[in-house]
N, C-alpha and C positions, 0 to 999 in steps of 0.2 A: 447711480446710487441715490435713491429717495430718503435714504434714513442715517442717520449718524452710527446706529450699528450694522448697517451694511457696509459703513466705513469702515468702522471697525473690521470686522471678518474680513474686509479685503483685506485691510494694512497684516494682519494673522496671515492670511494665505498668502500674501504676494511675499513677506519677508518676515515670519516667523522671530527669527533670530536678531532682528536688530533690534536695540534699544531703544523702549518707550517713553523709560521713566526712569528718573534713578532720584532716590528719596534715602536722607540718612544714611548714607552706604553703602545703599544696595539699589541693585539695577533691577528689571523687571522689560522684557522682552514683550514685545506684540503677542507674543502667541502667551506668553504670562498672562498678559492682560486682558487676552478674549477668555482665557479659561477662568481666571479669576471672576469676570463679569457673568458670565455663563452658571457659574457656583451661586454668587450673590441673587441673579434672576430668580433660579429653582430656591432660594431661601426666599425671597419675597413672595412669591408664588405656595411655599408652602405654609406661609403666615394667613394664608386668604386671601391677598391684596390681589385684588382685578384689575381690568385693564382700565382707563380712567381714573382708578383711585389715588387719593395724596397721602405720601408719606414725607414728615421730615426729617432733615438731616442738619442735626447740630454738632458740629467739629471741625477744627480748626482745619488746613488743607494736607491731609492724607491720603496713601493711594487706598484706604477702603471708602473715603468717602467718593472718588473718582470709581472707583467700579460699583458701586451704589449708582450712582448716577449714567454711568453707561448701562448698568443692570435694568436699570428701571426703562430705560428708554428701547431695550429688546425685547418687553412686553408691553408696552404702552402705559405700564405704573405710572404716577408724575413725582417725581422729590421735588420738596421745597424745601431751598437751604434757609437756615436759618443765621442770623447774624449773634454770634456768639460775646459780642461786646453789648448787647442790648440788656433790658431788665429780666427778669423774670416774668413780671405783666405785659410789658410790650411784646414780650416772644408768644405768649400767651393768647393776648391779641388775635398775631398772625397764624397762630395755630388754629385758635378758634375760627378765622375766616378762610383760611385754605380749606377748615373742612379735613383736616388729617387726621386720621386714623391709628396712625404709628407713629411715634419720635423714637430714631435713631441717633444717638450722642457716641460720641467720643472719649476715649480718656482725659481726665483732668476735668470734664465739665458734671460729674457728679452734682454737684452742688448747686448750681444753678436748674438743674433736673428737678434739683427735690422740693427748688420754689415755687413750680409749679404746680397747680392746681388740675390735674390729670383725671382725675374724677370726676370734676365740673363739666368736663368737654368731652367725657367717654373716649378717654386717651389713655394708650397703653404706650412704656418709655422704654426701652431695650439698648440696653448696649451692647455694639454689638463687632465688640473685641475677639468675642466666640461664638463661632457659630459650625453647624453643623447638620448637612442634609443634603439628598439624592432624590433628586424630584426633577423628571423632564418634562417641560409642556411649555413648547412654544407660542406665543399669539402674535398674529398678525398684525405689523404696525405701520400706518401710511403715513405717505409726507405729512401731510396737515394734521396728524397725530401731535397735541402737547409732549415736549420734551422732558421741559423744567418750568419749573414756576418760582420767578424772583420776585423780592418784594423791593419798591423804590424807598429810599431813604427817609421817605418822613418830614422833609424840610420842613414842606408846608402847611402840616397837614399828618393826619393817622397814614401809614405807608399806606399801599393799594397793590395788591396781588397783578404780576404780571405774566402772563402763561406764552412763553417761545414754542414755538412749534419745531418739528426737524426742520421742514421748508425753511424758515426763519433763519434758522442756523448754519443751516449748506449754504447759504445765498450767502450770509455776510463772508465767512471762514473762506467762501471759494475766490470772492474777489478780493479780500484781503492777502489770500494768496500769491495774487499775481500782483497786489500794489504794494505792499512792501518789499523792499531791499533786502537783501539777502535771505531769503527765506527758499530752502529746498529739501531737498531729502537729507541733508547733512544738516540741518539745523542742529542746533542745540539752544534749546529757547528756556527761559528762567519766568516759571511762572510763584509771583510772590503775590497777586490781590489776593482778595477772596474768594472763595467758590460760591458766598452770597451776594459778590457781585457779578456783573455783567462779566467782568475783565478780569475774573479769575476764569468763572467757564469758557467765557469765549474763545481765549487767548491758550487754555489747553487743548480746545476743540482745532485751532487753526493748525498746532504741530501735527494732532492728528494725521489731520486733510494732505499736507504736504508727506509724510510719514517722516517725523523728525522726533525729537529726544525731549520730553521735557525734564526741566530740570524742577522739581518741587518743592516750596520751603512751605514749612509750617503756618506759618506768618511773616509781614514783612518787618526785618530787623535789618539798618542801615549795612552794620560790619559784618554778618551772614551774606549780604549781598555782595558785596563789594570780595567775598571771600569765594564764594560761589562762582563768578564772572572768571574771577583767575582759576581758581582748581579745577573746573570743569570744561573751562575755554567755552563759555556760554555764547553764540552769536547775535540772539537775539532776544529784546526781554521789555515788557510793556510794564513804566515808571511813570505815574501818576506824579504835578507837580511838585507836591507837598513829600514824595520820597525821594525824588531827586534834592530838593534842597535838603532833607540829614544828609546825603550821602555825599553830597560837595561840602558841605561842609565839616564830616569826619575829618581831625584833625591827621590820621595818619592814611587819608583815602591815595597821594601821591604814591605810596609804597607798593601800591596793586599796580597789577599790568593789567591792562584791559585792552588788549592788543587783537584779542580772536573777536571784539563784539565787530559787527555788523550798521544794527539799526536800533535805537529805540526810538518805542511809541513811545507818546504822552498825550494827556487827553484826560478830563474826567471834570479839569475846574482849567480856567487861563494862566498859561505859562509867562513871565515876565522874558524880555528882552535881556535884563541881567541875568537873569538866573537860566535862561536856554544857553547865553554866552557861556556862560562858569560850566555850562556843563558839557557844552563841545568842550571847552580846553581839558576836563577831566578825561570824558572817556573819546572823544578823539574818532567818533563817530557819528552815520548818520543818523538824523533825528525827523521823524513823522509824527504830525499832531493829528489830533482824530476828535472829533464831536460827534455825540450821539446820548441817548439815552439808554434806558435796561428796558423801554418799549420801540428802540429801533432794532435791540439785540446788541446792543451796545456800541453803531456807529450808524453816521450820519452821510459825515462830510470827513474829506482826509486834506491837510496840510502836507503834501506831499514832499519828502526828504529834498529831492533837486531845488523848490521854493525856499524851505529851509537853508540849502547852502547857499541859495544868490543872497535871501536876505542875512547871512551872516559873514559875507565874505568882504574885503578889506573896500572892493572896489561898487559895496552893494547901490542903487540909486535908492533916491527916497522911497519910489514906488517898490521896493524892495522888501525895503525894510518895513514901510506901511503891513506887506503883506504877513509877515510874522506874526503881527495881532491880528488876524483874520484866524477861521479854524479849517480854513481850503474851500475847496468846491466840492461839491454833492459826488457821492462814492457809487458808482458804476449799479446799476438795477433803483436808484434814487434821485426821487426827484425832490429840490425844494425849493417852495415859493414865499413869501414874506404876504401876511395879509394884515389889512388894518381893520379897525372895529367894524365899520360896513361890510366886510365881507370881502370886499374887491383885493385886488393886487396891489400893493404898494408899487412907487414908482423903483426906479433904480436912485438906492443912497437914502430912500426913505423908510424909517424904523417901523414896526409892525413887527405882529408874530410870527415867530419862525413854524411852517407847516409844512410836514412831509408826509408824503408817500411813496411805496416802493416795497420790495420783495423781503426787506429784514423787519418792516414795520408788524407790530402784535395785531390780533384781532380784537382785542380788546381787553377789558379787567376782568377780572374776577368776581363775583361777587358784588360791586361795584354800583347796582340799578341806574343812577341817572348821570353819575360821573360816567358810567361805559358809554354811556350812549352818547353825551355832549362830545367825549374825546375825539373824535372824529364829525369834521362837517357831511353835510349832503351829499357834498360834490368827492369825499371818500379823503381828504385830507386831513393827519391826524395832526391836533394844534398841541404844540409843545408847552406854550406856557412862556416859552424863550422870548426876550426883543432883540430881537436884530436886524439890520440888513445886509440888502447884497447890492454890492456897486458892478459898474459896468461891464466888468471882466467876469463875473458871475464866483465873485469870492463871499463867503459869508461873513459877517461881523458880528458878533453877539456883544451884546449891553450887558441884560439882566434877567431874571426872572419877573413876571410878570408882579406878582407879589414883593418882588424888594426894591422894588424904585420906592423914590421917599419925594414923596410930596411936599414943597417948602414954600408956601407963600407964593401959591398956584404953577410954582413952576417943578418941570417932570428931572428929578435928579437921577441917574442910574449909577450906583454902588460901582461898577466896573471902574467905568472913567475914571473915577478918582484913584480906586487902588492901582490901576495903570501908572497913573502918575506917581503915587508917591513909593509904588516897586522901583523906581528909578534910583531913587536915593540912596546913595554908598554905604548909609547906615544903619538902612531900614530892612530885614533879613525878611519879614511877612508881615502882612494887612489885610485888616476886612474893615468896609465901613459900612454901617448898618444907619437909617434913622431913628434919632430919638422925637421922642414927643414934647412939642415945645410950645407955650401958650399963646406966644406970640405969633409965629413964622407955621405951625401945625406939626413939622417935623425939619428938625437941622441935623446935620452931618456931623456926623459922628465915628472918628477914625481910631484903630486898636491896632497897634505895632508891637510886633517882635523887634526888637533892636538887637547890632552886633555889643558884643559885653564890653562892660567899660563906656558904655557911649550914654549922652544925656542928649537927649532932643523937647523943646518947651513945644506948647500952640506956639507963639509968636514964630517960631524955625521954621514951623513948617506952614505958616501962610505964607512966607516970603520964601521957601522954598517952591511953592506952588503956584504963587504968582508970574501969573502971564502964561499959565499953561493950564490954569483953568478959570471961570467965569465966577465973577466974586461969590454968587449964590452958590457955589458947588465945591466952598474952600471948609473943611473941613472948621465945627464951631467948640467941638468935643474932642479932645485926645484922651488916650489908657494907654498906659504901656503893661502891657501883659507876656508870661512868658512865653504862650503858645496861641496860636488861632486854633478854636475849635473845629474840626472838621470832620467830615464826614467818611468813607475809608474808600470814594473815588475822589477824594480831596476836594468836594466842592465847602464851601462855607455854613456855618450854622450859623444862619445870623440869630435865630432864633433865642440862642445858648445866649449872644455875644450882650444880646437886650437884655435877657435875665441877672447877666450880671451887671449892666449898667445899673438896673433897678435894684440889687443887692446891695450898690456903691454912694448909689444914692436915693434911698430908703425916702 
């Protein structure tokens, strides 16, 4: 099978009758599902959209936005999902540089439609709740045929258009198949990201592949989860770190059985040592970390579940446990090397960019002129941006982003480290530390805690909590205690947001 809807059509002929999907109450069979997408194609098709062409899709996660995107990809159309928490202007933005021609919205997003400015960009907006049409005319669509086209989150920068190929997609979904736990034809997998990220499509695409069940929410809501895992006996379900911590700590999560799960992944930002513990003891399962981007297709590298239980078992050794903050070793068709500013290889333990290549990686941006082209070296290596290294066993370790190290009085501080450390703390629920600008030192540390309720923590606690576990220059100069860390909705950090409000704090 070359293409994701030759997948499709098998999983329809091979077994018709079993369940694809079940959304709100209602179930939806493979053979549902090929017919529904088959409907949606002849309706793209009768709108004029050709093969090549972009359309987006604004809605939260629905089964029409799922056969939209299966539909598109049996003619070679491209959807580009859109992120429905964004502005008006930012959506706007990515409209205008996908180049789409159509915006399909969902119910309840009315309003944010009509902020748009759809006549500046010769954009027609359709909802399309109803629809209706008899139009057959298949196009031929090859491996290297665009699937989808996602947009990265923006951290650092305007996002940038990323276009997945099917290739792309069969490669990561088929080896994912065979690396995680429990995953088979009986799956029952809880797909709650979004469909504008990586790890909403991917992670429906992977039930697919195996022909398993997914189970659909709207959006992620802690107690809909935790509701769903039981009622449906869910086996498998990919939880981002920032939704694992609500859902441990829902105060009546004890009351759920989660006795059918399997495996979860997590992956998207670094998961703490407490909070991976708290949540073995919750759901009582295994646990697989994964690193990647939305231009590897959404993995990298996998923390493989058996690593997971040596470093969290009673008898684990240092090098165990070390390995838990790692994000594993490179995921089968991938390869990754660490290079430093010259170009060369970093040695083993020495930090540089993280660079990969391999069969999930994109061929490049969109749109893009000289960012597409720098994203990749010479030698066919695409440079993430990431610091990391890889020590001698060939584990990876990631620091930071290239852009949030903070500069202090010439020395290189990386934001990780230090939230590493102070996720330790009994009292400290979530942390980002970002740099500020400082006239003396150029930039100091500057740390923003979620605390548990009822608790009071000063600076002075937490240098002497940090001492001797980090290096005096990397001890936190700034505290905020804030209700929430801003983040992103693969839970990485906004450190960006985290500055603007220091600079609102202190004007």
């Amino acid at each position: 099978m070359n293409t994701i809807y030759e997948l499709l059509k098998f999983r329809a002929e091979a077994h018709p009758n079993r369940n694809a999907l079940f959304f709100e109450g209602k179930s939806f069979s493979y053979s549902d599902l090929l017919l529904s997408t088959n409907q949606f194609a002849n309706y793209l098709l009768s709108l004029g959209l050709k093969k090549g062409d972009r359309f987006g899709i604004l809605d939260l996660n629905t089964p029409a936005a799922l056969n939209l995107l299966y539909a598109a990809g049996s003619i070679g159309v491209i959807p580009v999902f859109l992120n429905w928490r964004l502005t008006s202007n930012e959506i706007e933005f990515i409209l205008e540089d996908a180049r789409v021609k159509i915006l399909f919205y969902g119910e309840g997003l009315e309003n944010i439609v009509k902020e748009i400015h759809t006549e500046k960009i010769s954009l027609s907006a359709i909802n399309y709740a109803n629809y209706s049409t008899i139009f057959s005319n298949e196009l031929v669509v090859e491996t290297d045929d665009i699937f989808v086209q996602l947009y990265t989150s923006g951290t650092t920068g305007f996002p940038k258009g990323v276009p997945l190929s099917n290739n792309n997609l069969l490669s990561v979904i088929r080896n994912l198949g065979i690396e995680l736990p429990g995953f088979g034809a009986d799956t029952i997998n809880l797909v709650c990201a979004p469909f504008f990220h990586i790890g909403g499509v991917g992670y429906s695409l992977l039930t697919l592949y195996i022909g398993g069940e997914n189970i659909l929410l709207r959006k992620f809501e802690p107690l809909q989860v935790v509701k769903s895992i039981e009622e449906r006996k869910v086996t498998n379900a990919l939880l981002v770190p920032a939704m694992l911590q609500a859902i441990v700590h829902l105060p009546e999560v004890g009351k759920y059985n989660f006795s059918s799960l399997r495996n979860i992944q997590h992956g998207g930002s670094p998961i703490s040592g407490n909070l991976l513990g708290k949540a073995k003891e919750v759901f009582q399962c295994y646990f697989t970390g994964a690193y990647g981007l939305t231009e590897t297709s959404g993995i990298s590298s996998l923390l493989r579940f058996d690593i997971q239980e040596k470093g969290l078992s009673k008898d684990a050794s240092l090098t165990d446990i070390r390995r838990l903050s790692s994000v594993g070793k490179a995921s089968s068709e991938m390869e990754i090397r660490i290079k430093i500013e010259n170009g060369n290889l970093a040695n083993v333990n020495e930090l540089g960019e993280v660079c990969i290549k391999g069969d999930y990686v994109f061929s490049g941006y969109a749109n893009q002129g000289e960012i597409a082209q720098t994203a990749f070296d010479r030698d066919g290596w695409f440079h993430t941006g990431d610091i990391g290294l890889l020590d001698a066993d060939g584990y990876l370790y990631l620091y930071d982003r290239k852009n949030d190290m903070i500069l202090s009085k010439s020395e290189n501080i990386y934001p990780i480290e230090i939230e590493r450390v102070l996720a330790t703390h009994p009292n400290i629920l979530d942390v980002a530390v970002v740099g500020i600008a400082d006239e003396e030192f150029g930039e100091v540390v500057a740390a923003f805690l979620v605390l548990n309720p009822e608790t009071k923590i000063d600076l002075p606690q937490i240098k002497e909590f940090t001492k001797g576990k980090l290096a005096s220059f990397k001890i936190p100069r700034q505290l905020f205690i804030v209700e929430e860390i801003p983040r992103n909705p693969s839970g990485k950090i906004l450190r960006k947001e985290l500055k603007k409000r220091f600079h609102h704090i202190n004007p």
